[in-house]
N, C-alpha and C positions, 0 to 999 in steps of 0.2 A: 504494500500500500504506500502513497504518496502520503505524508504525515508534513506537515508546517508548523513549525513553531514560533511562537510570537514572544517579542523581544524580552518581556519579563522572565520566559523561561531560558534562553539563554542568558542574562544577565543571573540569574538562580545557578546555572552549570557553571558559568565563568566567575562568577563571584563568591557566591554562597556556597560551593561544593559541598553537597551531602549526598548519603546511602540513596535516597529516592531520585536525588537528579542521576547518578553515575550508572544505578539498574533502567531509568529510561534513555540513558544515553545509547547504554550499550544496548538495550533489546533495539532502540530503533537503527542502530548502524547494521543490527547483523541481520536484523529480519524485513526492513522498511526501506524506502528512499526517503530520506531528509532532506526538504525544500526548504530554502529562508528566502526571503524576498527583499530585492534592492533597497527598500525603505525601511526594512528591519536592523540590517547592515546599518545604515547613517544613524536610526535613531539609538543602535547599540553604542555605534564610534563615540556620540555626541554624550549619552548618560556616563556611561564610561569614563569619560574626561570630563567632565563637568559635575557628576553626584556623587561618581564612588573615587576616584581621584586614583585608579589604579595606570598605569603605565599603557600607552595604547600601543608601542611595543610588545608589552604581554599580551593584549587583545587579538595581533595577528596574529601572533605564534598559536595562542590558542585557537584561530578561527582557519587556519591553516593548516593545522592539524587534525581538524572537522569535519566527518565525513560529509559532506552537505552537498548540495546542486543548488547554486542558486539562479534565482528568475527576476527578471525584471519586473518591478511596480510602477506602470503607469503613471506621469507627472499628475495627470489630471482624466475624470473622469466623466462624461457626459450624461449618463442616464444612471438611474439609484437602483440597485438591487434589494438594497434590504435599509434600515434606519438604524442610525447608532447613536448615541448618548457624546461619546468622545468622536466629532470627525475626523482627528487626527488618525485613529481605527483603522476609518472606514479602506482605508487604499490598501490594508494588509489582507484583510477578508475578504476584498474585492479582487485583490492579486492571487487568494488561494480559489477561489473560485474559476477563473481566468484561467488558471494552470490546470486546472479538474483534481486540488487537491480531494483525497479521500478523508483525511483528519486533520483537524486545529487545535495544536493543544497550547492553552493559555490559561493564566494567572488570573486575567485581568476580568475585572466583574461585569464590564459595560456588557463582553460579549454572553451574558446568561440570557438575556431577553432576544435575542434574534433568535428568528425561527426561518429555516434555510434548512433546504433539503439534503445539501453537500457545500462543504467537507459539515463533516460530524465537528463538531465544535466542544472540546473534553478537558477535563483540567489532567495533571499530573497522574494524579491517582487513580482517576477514573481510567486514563489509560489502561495504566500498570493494572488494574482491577479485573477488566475487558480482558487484557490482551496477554496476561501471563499466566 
């Protein structure tokens, strides 16, 4: 399955390293394709240097080392598929869409109210719950 993660979970694996990030890292590199999306990427580069004050030096090495494929995100978008609370969001759910990801797996709470038929939209847990 095509699986996309949104930026809080990678900032969770590259920041916060724990047991639950490292067991869905590794299930999704050995059994999934891992998508991130160009806008994920700058908004990662940007918190990164700016809220957690970590080296973006270590950001490549770590995102380098990453089994990932990335896809481009649309600068701007014409017509609404779905409504979101945060429009900042909207271009990464609209980029996993666009791509036909299969899963979304995110932190972040604006995405509980969307109702969208694909990707499945899943936190951490709910993954690892599902899928192991």
């Amino acid at each position: 399955m095509k699986v996309m993660l949104d930026t809080n979970i990678l900032i969770s694996a590259f920041v916060f390293k724990s047991k639950k990030m490292n067991e869905l890292i590794y299930k999704l590199s050995k059994e999934h394709e891992i998508i991130i999306c160009s806008y994920t990427v700058e908004e990662l580069e940007k918190l990164i240097d700016t809220k957690f004050k970590v080296s973006l030096k270590d950001l490549d090495e770590f995102l380098k080392n990453f089994p990932f494929n990335l896809v481009y995100s649309p600068t701007s978008v014409d017509n609404k598929l779905f409504s979101i609370r945060d429009k900042n969001d909207y271009i990464i759910l609209h980029t996993a869409i666009i791509e036909d990801v299969d899963i979304f797996i995110t932190g972040d709470k604006d995405f509980d109210d969307i109702n969208i038929e694909k990707p499945e939209i899943m936190s951490v847990t709910d993954f690892l719950e599902k899928y192991s």
